[in-house]
C-alpha positions in Angstrom: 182.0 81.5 50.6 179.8 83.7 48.7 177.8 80.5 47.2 177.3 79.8 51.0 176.3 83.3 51.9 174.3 83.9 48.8 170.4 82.6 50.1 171.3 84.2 53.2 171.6 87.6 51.2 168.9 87.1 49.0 166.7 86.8 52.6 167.8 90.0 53.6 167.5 91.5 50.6 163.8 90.4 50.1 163.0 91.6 53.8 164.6 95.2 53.1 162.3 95.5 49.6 159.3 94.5 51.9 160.5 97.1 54.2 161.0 99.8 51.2 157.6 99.1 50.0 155.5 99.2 53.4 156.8 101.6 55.7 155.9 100.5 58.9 155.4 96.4 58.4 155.2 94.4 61.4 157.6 91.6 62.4 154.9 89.6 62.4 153.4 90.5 58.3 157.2 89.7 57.7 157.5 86.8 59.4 154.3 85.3 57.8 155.4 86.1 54.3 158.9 84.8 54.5 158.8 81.2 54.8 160.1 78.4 53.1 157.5 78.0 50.3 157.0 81.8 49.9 160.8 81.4 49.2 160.6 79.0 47.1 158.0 80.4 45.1 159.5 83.5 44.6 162.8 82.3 43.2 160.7 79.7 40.9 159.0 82.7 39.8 162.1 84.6 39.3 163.7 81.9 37.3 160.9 81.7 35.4 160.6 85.6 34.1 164.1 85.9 33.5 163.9 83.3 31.0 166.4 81.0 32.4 164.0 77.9 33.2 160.6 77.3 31.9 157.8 74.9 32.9 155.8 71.9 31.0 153.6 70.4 32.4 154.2 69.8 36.3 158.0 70.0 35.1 160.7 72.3 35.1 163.0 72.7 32.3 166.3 75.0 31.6 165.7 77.1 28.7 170.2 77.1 27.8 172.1 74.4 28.8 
């Protein structure tokens, strides 16, 4: 269950830090940040600065196996 549950928290999670850091955002600024590629993007991203998957090329990679 918590594998299931998990994107659904990240979501939330990302929408209150939006929230933290601009008092007073619209539904609408929120809306239009969080979409599917923004998502994507930032856990690509995330992966990426945590050293747990690098890119070469137009290729991603895992850093440990």
């Amino acid at each position: 269950m918590t594998i299931i549950q998990a994107p659904i928290s990240s979501i939330q999670l990302t929408i209150l830090r939006m929230i933290y850091l601009n008092p007073g955002i619209s539904k609408k600024k929120i809306q239009k940040k969080i979409n599917s590629g923004n998502i994507f993007e930032e856990r690509i991203r995330r992966l990426q600065n945590t050293n747990i998957i690098y890119k070469k090329k137009s290729s991603f990679f895992l850093k440990n196996k």
